[in-house]
N, C-alpha and C positions, 0 to 999 in steps of 0.2 A: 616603438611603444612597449610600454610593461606591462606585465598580465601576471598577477599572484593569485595563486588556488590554494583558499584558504583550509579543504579540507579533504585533499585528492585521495586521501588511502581506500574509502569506501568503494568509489570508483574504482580504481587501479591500485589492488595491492600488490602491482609486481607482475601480471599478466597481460596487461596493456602497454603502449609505450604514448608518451606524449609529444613523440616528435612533430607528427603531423602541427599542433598546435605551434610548438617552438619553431616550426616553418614560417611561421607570420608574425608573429612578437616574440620579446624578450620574456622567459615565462620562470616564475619564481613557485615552487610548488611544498606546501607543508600541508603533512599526514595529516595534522590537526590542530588546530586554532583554538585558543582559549577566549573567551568574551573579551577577558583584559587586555588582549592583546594584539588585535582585529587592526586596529587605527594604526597600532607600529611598523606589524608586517607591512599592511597595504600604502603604507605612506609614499607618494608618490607616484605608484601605481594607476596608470590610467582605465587601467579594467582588471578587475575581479571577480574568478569565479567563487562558489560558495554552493555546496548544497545542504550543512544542516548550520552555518555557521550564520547567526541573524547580524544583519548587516540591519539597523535603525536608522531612525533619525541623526543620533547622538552624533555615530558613528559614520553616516553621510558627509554629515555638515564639517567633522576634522578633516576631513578628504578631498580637499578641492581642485586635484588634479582625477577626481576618480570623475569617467562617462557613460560606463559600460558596466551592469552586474548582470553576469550569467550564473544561473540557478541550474546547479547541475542535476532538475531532478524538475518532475510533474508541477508539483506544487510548488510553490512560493512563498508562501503565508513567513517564511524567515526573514523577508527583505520588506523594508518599510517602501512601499512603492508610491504613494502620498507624495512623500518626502523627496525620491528619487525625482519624481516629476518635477517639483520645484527647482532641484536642483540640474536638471537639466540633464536626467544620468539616464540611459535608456537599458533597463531589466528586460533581461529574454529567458526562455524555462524550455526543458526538453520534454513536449507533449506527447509523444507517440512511442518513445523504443521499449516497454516491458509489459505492453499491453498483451504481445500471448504470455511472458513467462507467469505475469502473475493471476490470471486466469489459470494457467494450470497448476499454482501453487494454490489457487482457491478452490481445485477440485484436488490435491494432494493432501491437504485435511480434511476436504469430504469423506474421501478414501478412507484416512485414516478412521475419520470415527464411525465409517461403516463395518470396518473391518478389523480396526487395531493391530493391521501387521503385526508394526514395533514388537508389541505385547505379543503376542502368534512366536513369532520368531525367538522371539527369546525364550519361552515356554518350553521348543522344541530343545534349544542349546541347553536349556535346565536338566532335559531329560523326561520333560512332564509326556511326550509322546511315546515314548521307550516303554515308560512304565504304566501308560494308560490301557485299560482291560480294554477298551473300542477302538477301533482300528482310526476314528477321527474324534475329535474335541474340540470343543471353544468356548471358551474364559469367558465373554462379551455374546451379547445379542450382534448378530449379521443381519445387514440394513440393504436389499435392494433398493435401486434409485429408480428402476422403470418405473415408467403410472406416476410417481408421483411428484408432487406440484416443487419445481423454483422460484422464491419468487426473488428478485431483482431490483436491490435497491438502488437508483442510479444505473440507468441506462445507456451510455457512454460508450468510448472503445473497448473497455475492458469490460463492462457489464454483460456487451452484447457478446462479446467475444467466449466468455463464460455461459452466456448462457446457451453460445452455441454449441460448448459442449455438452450440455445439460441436454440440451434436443438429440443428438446424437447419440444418448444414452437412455433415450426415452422416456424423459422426464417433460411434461408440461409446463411453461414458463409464463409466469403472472410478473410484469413490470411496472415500476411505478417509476415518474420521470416529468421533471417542469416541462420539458419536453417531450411530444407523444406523436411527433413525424413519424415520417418511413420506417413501422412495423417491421420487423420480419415475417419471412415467411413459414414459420413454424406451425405444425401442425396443432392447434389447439392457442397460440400463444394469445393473451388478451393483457391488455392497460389494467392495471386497478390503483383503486388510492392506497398508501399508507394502512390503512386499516385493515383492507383487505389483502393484502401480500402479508399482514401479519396474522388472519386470524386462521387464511387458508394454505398458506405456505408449509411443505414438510421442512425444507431446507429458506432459510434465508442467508443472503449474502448481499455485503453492502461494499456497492464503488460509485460511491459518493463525495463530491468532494466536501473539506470541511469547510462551513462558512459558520456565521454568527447566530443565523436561525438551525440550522440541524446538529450542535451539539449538545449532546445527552440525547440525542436521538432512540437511541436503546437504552430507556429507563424501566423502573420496575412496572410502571403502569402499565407500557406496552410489551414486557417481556410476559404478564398475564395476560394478553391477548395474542400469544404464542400457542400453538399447539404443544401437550409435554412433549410430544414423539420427536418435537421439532428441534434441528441445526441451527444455530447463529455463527455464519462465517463474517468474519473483518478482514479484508485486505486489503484496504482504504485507508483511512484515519482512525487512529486508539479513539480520540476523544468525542466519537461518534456515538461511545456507547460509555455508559457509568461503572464500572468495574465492580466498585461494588454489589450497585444492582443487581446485575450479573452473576457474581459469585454467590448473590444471595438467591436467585432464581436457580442456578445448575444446585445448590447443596440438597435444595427444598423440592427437587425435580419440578419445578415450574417448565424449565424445557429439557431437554432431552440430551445435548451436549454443544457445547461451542467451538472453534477452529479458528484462534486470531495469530494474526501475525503483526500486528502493530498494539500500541498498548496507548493511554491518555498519555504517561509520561515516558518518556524515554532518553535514557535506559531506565529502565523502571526502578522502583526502591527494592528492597528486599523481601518488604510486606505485604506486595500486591496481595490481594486475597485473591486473584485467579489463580494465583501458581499453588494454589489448594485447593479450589473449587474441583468437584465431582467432575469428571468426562471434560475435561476442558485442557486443548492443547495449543501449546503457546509458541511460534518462531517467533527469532530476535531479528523480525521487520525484514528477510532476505525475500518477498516474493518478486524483487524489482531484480536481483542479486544476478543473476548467471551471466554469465559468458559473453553469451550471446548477446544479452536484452545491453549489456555493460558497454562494450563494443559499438554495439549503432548509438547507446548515450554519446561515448565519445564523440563517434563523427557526425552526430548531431550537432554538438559542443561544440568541434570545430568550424563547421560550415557557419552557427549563428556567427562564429570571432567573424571567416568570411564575410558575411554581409554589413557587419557592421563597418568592418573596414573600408569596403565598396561602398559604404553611403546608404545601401538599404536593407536595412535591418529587419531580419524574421525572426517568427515566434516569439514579438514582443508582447509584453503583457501589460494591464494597469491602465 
């Protein structure tokens, strides 16, 4: 069987190997696939992986030797899975491998804007500590996190997982969640609606997935029923939150600063207005990114090619 990966570099730029996979099919691997050009590579191909590369309709139905799309990544929303089902194609996605890195990337801009390192650090390389009259300085207001409130958009493996550090840091955790099972055991932790994670939260952070009702989720409306003092972390979905909105709430100090790593478009334009918004730091989408979390992707990846080979197919989705 043929297996083309249509867009392996994110995954494995060089620090992984694909043998494992090439163990079980013939495997055809390109860095990156242009929309135009999706149908040529995969032609023939009986499975195809893909994680930003949108596999449609269009693009199903030229395929008719294609059975198999694995989504080398959480989400899906790239693969018309409608469509797959009619066509008989069975779409599988890797649920579980970056669940702690990106928790601790969503407490790595907490940090940041409690502290400003970066900013810290280079002050000292300037020389600004050499020639300061007091023996200590800081540029930025410093923001302890004990005492006060998380609150937790999406309650999930990564929600809870973040919010378990947030408990371990003595911070209070307020969750909002369609589902509101088996609580943890955090001291103080309570359920709230939407409203309330927004009015009482110091820090909010959303691991939410995106669907059709919760985008624009973070609009100007409810960035005013923010606290100023308050955090807006994203390391979920960009188009969770209105960008503009946003930039217009961090200029006007409506909140206090935000920590995203994913953006509505991506790669963003040039003009976003957060990459000038006050207090507002932005990664290019790495909280899934390390080593580690890249690694079990893989042989996650490869176990789904396993089962589908054996006839029963896991972490299928749609």
């Amino acid at each position: 069987m043929k297996l083309v990966v249509l867009d392996g570099y994110c995954l494995n730029p060089g620090d992984l190997s694909w043998d494992a996979l090439r163990a079980l099919v013939d495997v055809e691997v390109y860095d990156r696939t242009p929309a135009s050009e999706v149908v040529a590579r995969a032609a023939g191909a009986d499975m195809v992986m893909t994680n930003k590369t949108p596999l449609d309709a269009a693009a199903q139905a030229a395929l008719p030797s294609l059975r198999y799309i694995g989504v080398l990544a959480t989400g899906y929303n790239i693969v018309d899975v409608a469509a797959a089902r009619q066509h008989g194609i069975v779409v599988t996605n890797i649920p579980t491998y970056g669940t702690t890195s990106v928790a601790q990337h969503a407490f790595a801009l907490l940090l940041e804007l409690c502290h400003h390192v970066g900013l810290h650090g280079e002050a000292v390389r300037a020389g600004e500590w050499s020639s300061n009259a007091d023996w200590s300085f800081w540029k930025t207001p410093l923001v302890e996190l004990a005492g006060k409130t998380m609150g937790v958009i999406g309650f999930g493996r990564i929600g809870r997982a973040t919010a378990k550090i947030g408990d371990a840091m003595g911070m209070r955790i307020l969750a909002n969640d369609t589902f509101t099972a088996d609580a943890p055991d955090y001291e103080g932790f309570r359920w709230g609606s939407i409203d309330e994670v927004l009015a009482e939260s110091d820090v909010i952070t959303l691991h939410c997935p995106l669907t059709a009702d919760n985008k624009g989720l973070i609009n100007a409306e409810r960035l005013r029923k923010m606290k100023p003092s308050a955090f807006l972390l994203n390391t979920s979905r960009g188009p969770l939150i209105v960008d503009q909105d946003l930039a217009d709430a961090l200029n006007a100090g409506v909140i206090a600063g935000a920590g995203l790593d994913v953006l509505s478009v991506e790669p963003p334009v040039s003009g976003n207005p957060l990459f000038s918004a006050k207090n507002c730091i932005v990664t290019p989408h790495i909280a899934w990114a390390t080593q580690g979390a890249r690694a079990r992707l893989m042989d996650v990846a490869v176990e789904n090619v396993k089962a589908f080979l054996g006839g029963v197919p896991a972490n299928v989705v749609g």
